[in-house]
N, CA, C and O atoms as a GROMACS GRO file, in nm:
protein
  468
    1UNK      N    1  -2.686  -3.872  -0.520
    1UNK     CA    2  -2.572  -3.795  -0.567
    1UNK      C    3  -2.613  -3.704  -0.683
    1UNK      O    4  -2.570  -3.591  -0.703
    2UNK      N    5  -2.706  -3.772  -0.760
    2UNK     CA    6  -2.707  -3.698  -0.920
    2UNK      C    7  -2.830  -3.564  -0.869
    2UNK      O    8  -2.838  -3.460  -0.933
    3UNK      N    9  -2.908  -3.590  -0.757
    3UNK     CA   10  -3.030  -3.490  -0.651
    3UNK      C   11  -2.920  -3.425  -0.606
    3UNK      O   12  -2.952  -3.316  -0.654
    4UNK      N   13  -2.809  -3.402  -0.549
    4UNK     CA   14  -2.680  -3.288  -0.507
    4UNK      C   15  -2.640  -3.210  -0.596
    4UNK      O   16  -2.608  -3.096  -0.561
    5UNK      N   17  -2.627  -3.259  -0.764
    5UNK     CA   18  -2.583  -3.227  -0.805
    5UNK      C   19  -2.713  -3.123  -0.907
    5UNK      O   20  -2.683  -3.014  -0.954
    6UNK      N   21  -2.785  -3.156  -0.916
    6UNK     CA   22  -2.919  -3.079  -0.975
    6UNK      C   23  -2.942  -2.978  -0.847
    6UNK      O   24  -2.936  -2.864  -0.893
    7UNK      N   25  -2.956  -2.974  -0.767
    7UNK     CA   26  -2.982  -2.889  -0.681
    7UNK      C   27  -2.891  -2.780  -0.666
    7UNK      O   28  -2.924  -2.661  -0.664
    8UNK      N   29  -2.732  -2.843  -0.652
    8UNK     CA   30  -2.599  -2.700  -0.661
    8UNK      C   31  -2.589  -2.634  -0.760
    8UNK      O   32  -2.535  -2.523  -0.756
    9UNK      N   33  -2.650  -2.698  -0.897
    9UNK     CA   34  -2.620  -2.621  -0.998
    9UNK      C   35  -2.777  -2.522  -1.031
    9UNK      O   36  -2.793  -2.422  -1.100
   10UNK      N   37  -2.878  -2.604  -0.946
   10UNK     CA   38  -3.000  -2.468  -0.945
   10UNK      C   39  -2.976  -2.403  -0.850
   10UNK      O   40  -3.080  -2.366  -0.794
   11UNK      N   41  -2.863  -2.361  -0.790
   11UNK     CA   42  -2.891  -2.275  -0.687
   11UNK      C   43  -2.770  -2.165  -0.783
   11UNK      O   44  -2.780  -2.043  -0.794
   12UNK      N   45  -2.688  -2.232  -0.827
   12UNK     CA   46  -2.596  -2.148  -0.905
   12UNK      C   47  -2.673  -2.092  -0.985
   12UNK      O   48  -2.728  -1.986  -0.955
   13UNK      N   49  -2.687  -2.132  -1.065
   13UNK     CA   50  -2.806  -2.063  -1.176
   13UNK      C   51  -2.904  -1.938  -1.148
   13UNK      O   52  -2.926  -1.840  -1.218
   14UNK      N   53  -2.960  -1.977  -1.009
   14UNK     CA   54  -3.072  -1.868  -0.938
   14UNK      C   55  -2.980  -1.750  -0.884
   14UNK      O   56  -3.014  -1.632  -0.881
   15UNK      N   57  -2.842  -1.808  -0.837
   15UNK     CA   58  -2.745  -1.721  -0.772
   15UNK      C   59  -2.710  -1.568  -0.884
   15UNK      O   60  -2.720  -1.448  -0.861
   16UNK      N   61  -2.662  -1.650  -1.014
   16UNK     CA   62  -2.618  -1.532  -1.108
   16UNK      C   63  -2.719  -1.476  -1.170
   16UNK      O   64  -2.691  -1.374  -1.232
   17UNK      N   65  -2.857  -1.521  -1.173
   17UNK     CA   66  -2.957  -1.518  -1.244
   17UNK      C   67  -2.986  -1.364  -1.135
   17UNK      O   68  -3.013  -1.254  -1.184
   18UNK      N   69  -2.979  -1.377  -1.065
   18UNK     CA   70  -3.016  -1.296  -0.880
   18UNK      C   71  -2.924  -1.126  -0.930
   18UNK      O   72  -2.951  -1.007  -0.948
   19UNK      N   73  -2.777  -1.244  -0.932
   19UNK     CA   74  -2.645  -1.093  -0.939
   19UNK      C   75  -2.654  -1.036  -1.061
   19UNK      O   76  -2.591  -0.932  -1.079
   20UNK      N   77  -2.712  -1.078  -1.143
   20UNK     CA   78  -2.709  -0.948  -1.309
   20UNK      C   79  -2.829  -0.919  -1.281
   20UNK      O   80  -2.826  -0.804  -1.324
   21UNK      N   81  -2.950  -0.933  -1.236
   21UNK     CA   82  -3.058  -0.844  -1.222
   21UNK      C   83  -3.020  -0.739  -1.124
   21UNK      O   84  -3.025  -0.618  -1.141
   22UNK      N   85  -2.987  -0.792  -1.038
   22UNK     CA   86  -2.932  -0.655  -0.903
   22UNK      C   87  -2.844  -0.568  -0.992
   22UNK      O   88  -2.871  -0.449  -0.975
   23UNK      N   89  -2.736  -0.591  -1.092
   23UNK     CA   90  -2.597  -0.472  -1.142
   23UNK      C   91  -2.703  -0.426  -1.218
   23UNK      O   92  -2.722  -0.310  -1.183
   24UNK      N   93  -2.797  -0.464  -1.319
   24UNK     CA   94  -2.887  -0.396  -1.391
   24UNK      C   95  -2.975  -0.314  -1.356
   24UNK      O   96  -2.990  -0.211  -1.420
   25UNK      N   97  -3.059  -0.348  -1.233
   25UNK     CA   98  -3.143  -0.227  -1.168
   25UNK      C   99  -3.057  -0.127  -1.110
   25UNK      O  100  -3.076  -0.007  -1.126
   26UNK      N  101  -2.938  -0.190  -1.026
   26UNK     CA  102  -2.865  -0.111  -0.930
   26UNK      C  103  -2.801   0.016  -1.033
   26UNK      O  104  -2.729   0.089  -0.964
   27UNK      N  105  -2.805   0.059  -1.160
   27UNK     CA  106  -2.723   0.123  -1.229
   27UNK      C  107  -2.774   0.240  -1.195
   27UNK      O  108  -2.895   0.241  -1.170
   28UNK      N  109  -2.683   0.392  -1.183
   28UNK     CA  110  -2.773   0.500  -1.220
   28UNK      C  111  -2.763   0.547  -1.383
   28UNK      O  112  -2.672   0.514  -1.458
   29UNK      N  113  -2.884   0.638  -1.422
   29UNK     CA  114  -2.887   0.617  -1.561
   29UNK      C  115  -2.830   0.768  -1.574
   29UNK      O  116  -2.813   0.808  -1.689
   30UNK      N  117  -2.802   0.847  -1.480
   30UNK     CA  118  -2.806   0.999  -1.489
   30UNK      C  119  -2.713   1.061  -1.377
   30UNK      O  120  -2.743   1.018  -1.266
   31UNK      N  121  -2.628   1.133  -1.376
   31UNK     CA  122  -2.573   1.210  -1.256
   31UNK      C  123  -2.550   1.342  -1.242
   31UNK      O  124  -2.505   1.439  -1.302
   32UNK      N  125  -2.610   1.301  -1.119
   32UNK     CA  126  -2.695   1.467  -1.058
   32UNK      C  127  -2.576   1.522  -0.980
   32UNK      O  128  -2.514   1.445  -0.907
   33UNK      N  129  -2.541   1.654  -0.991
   33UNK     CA  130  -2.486   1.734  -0.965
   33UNK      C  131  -2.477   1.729  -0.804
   33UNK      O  132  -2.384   1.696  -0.729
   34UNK      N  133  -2.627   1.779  -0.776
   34UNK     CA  134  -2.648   1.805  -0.617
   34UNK      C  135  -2.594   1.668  -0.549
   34UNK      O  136  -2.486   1.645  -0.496
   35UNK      N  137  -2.710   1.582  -0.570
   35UNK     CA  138  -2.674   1.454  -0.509
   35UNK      C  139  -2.520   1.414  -0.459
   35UNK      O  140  -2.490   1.345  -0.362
   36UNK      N  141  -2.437   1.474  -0.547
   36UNK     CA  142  -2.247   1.407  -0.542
   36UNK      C  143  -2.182   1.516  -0.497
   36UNK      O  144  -2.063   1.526  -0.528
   37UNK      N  145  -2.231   1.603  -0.432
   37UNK     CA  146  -2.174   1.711  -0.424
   37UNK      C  147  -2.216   1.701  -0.223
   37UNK      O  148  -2.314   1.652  -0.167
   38UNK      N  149  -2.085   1.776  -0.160
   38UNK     CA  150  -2.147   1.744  -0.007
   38UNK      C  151  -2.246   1.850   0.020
   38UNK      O  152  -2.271   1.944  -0.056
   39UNK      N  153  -2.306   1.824   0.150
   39UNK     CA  154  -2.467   1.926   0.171
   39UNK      C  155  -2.410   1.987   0.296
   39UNK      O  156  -2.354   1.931   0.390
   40UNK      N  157  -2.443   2.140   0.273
   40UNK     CA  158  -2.420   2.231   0.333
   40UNK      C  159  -2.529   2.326   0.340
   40UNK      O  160  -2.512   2.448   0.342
   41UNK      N  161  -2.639   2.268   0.344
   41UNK     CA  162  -2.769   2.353   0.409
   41UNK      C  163  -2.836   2.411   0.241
   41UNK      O  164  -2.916   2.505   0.234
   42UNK      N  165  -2.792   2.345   0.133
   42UNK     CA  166  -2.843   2.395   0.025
   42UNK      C  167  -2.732   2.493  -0.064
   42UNK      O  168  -2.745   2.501  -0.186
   43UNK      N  169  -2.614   2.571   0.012
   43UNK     CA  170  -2.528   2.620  -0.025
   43UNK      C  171  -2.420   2.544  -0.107
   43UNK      O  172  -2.405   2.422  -0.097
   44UNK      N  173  -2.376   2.591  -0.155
   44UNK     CA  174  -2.237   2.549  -0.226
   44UNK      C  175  -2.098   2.545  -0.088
   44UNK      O  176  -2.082   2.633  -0.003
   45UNK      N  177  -2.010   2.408  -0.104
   45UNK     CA  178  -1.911   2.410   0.017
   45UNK      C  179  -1.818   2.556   0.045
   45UNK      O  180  -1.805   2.606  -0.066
   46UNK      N  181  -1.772   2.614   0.115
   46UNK     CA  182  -1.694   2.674   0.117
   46UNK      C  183  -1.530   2.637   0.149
   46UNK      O  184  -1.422   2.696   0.142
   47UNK      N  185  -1.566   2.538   0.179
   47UNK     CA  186  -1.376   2.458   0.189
   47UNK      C  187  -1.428   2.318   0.116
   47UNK      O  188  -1.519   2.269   0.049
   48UNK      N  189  -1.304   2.291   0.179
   48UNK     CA  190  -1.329   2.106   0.112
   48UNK      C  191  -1.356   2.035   0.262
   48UNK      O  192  -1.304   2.045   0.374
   49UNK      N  193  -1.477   1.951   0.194
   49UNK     CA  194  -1.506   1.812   0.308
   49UNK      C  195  -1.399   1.744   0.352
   49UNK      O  196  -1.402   1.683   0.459
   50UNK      N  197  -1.305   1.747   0.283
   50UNK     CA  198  -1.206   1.686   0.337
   50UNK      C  199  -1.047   1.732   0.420
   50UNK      O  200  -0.948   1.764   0.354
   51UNK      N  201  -1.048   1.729   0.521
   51UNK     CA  202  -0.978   1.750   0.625
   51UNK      C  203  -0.910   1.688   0.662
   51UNK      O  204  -0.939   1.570   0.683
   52UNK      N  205  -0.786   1.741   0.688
   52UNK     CA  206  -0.649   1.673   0.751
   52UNK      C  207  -0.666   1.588   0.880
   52UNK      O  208  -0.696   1.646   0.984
   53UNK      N  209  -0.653   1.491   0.879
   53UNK     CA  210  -0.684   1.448   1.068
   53UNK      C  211  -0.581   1.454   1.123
   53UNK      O  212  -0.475   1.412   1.075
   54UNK      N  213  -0.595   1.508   1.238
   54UNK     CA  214  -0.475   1.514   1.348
   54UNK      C  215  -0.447   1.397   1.333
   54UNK      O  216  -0.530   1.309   1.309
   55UNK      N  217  -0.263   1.371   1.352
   55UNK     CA  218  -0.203   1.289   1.411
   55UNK      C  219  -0.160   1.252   1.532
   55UNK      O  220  -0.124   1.142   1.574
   56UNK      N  221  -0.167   1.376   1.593
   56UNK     CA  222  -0.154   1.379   1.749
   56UNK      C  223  -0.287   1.301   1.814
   56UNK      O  224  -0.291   1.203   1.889
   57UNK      N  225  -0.380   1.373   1.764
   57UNK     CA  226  -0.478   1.301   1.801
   57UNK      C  227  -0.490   1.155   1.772
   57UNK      O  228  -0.515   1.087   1.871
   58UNK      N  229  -0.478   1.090   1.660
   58UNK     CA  230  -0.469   0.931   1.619
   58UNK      C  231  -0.374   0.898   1.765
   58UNK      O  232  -0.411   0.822   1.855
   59UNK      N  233  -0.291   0.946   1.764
   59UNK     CA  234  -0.172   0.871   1.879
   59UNK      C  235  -0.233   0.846   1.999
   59UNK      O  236  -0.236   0.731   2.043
   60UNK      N  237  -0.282   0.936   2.056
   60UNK     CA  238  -0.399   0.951   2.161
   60UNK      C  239  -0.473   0.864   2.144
   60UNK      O  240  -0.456   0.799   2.247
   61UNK      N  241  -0.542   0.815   2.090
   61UNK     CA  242  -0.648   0.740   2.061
   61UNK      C  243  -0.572   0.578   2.079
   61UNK      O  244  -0.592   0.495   2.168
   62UNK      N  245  -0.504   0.574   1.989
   62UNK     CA  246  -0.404   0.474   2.013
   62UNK      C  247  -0.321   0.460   2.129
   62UNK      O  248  -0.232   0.377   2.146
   63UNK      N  249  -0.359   0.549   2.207
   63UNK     CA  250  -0.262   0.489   2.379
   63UNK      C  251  -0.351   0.442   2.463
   63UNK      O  252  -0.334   0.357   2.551
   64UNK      N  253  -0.541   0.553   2.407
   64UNK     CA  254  -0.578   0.502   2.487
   64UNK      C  255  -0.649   0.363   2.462
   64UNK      O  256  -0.702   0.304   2.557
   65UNK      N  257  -0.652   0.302   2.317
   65UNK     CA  258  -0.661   0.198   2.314
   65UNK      C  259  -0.562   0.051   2.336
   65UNK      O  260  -0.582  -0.069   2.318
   66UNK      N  261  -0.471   0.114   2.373
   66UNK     CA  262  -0.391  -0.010   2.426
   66UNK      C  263  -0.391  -0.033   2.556
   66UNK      O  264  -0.362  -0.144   2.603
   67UNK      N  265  -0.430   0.094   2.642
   67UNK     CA  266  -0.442   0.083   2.787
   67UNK      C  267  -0.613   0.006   2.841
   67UNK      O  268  -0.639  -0.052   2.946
   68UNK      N  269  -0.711   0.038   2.711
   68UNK     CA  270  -0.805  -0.035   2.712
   68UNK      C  271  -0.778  -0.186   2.740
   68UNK      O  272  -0.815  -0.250   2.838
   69UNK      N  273  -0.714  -0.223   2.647
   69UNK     CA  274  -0.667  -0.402   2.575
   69UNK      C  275  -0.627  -0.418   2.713
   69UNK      O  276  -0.670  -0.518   2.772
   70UNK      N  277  -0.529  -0.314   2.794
   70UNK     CA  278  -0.443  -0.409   2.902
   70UNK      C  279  -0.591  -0.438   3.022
   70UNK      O  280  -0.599  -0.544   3.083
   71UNK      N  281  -0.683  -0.340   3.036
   71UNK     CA  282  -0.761  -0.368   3.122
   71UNK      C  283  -0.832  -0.508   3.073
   71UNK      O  284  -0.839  -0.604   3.149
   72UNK      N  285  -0.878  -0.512   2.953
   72UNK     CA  286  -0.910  -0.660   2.915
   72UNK      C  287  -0.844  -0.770   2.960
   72UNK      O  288  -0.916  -0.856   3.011
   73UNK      N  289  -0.692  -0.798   2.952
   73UNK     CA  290  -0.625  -0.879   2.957
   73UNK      C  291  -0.599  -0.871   3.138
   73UNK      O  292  -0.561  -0.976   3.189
   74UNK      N  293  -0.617  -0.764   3.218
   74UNK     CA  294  -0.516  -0.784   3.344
   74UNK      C  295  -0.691  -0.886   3.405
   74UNK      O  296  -0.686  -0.997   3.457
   75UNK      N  297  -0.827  -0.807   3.379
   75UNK     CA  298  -0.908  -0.908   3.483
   75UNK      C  299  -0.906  -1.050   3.428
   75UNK      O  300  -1.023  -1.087   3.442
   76UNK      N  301  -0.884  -1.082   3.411
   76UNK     CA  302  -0.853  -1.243   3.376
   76UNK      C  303  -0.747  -1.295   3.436
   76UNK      O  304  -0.744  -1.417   3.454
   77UNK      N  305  -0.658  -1.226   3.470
   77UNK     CA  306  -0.532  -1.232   3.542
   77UNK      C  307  -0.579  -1.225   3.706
   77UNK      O  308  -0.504  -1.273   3.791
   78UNK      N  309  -0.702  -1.166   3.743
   78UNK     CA  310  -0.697  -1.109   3.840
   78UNK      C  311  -0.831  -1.224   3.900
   78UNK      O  312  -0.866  -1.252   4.015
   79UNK      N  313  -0.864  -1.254   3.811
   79UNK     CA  314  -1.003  -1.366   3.880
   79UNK      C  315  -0.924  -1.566   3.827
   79UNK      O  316  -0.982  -1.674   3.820
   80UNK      N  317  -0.819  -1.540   3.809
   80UNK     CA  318  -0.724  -1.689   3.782
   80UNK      C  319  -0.676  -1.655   3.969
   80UNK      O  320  -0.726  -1.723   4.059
   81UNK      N  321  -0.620  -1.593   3.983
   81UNK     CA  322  -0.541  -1.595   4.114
   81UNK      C  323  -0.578  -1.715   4.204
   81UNK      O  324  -0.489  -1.770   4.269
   82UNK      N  325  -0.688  -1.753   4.210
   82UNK     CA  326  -0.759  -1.832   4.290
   82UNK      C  327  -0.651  -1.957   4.268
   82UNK      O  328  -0.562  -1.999   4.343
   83UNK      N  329  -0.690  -1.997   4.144
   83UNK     CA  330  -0.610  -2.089   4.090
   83UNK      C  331  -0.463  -2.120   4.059
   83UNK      O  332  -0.400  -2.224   4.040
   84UNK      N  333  -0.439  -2.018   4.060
   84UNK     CA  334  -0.301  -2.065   4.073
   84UNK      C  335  -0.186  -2.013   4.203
   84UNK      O  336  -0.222  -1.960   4.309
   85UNK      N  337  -0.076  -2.035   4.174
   85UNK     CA  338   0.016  -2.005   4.233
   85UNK      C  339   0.072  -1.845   4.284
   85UNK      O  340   0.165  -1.792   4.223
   86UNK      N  341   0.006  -1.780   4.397
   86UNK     CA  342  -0.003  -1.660   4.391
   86UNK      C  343   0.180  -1.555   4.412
   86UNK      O  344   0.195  -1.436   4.443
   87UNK      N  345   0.297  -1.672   4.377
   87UNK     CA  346   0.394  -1.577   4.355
   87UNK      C  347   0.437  -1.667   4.184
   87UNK      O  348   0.554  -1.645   4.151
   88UNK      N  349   0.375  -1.736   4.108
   88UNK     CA  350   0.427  -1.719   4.013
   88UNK      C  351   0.300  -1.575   3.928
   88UNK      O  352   0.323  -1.485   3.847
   89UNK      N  353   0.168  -1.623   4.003
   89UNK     CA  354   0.082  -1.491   3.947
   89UNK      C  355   0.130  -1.317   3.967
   89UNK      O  356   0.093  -1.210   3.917
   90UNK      N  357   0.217  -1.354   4.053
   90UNK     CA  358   0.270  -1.181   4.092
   90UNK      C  359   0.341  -1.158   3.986
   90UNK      O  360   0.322  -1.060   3.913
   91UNK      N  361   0.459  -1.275   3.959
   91UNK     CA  362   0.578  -1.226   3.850
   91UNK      C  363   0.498  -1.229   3.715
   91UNK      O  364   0.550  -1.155   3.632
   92UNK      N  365   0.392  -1.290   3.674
   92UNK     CA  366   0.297  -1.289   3.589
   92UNK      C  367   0.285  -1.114   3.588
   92UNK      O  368   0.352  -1.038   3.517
   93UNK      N  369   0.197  -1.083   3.671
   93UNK     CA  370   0.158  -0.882   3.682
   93UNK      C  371   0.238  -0.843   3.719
   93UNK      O  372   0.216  -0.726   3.748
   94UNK      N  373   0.334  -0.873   3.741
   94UNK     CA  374   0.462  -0.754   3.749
   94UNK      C  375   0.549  -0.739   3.606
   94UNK      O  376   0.578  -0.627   3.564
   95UNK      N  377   0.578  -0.829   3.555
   95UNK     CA  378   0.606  -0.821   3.381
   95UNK      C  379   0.543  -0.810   3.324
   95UNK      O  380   0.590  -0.810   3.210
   96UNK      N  381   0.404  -0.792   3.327
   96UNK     CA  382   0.250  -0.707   3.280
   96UNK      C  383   0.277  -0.589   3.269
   96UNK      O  384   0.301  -0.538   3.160
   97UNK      N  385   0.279  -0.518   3.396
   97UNK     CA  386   0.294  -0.398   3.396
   97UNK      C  387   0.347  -0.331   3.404
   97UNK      O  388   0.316  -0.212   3.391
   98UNK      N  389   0.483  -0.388   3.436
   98UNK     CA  390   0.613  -0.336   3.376
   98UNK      C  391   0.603  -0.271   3.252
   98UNK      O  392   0.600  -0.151   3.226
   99UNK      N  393   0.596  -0.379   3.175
   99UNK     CA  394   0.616  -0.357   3.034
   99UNK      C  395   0.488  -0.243   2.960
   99UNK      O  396   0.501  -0.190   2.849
  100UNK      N  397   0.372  -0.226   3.050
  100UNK     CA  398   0.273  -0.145   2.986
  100UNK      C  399   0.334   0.016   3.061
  100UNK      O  400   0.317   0.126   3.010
  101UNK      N  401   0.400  -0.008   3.182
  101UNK     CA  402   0.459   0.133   3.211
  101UNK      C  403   0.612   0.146   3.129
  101UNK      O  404   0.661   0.258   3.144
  102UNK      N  405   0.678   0.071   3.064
  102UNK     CA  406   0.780   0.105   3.000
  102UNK      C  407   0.736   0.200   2.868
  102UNK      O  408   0.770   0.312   2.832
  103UNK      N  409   0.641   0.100   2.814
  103UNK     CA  410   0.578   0.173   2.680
  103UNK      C  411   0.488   0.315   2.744
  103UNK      O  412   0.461   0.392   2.651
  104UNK      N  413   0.456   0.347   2.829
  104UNK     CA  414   0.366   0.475   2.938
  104UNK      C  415   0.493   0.601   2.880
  104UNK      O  416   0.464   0.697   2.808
  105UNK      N  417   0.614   0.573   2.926
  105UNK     CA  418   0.698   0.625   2.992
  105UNK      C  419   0.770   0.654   2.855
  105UNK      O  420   0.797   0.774   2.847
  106UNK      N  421   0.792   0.613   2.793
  106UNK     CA  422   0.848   0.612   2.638
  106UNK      C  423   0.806   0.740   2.556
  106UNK      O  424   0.857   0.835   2.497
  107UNK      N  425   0.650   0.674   2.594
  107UNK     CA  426   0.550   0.796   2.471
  107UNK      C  427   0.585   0.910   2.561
  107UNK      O  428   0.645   0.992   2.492
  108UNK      N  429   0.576   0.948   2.667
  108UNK     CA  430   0.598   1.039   2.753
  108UNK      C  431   0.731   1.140   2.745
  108UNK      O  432   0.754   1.260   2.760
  109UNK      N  433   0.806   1.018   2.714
  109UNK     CA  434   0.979   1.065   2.678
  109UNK      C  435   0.954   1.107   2.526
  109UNK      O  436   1.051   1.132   2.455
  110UNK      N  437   0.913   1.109   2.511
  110UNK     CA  438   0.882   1.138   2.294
  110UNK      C  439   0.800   1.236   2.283
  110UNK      O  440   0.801   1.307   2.183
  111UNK      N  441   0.700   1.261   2.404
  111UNK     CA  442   0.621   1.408   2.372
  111UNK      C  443   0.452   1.379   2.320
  111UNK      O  444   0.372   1.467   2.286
  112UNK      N  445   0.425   1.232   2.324
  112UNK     CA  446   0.312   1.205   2.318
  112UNK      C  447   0.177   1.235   2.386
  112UNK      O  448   0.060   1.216   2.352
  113UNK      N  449   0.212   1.265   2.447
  113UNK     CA  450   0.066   1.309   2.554
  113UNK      C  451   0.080   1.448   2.587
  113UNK      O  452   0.036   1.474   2.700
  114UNK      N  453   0.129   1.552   2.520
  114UNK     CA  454   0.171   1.664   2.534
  114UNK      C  455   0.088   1.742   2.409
  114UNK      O  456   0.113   1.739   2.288
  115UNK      N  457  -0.024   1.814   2.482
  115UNK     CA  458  -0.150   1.880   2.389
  115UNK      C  459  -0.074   1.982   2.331
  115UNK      O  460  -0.087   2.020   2.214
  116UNK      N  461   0.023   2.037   2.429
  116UNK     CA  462   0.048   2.207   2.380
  116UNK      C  463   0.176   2.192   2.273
  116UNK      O  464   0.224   2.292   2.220
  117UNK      N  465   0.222   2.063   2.248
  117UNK     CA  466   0.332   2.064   2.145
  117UNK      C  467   0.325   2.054   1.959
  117UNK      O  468   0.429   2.056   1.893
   0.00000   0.00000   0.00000
């Protein structure tokens, strides 16, 4: 017990002994202009690096990652069949995909998948 206890507290010791040498080297002593500044071939920026992101686009991305998830979730659905009961497995994928064409049909009704709006 008292060998557990000499050992956790040398590892603590080596641990912080470890983390203030790393914040001490890791410091910079000087800041450079160029370095913090974004690179544009040696030029100075002419806009800002930073840019608005589409939201239309996020949404997109986000439909097509939920239609991803459903392909995850339906083959598992689709290699069980064996096993089970092939009309409680139907009402299983039919309230599957119901519900992934309700939410289809929604964004659709709202103007989501519509580039030119």
């Amino acid at each position: 017990m008292m060998n557990l206890m000499f050992m956790g507290s040398g590892i603590m010791i080596i641990s912080i002994l470890m983390l203030i040498i790393v914040s001490l080297i890791s410091k910079k002593s000087f800041i450079d202009r160029e370095k913090s500044s974004p690179f544009e071939c040696g030029f100075d920026p002419k806009s800002s690096a930073r840019l608005p992101f589409s939201l239309h686009f996020f949404m997109i991305a986000i439909i097509f990652l939920i239609f991803d998830v459903e392909i995850t979730l339906l083959l598992p659905l689709i290699i069980s069949l064996e096993a089970s009961n092939p009309f409680n497995y139907l009402i299983v994928m039919m309230v599957f995909i119901l519900t992934l064409l309700i939410g289809l049909f929604h964004e659709w009704n709202q103007g989501a998948l519509n580039w030119t709006s």
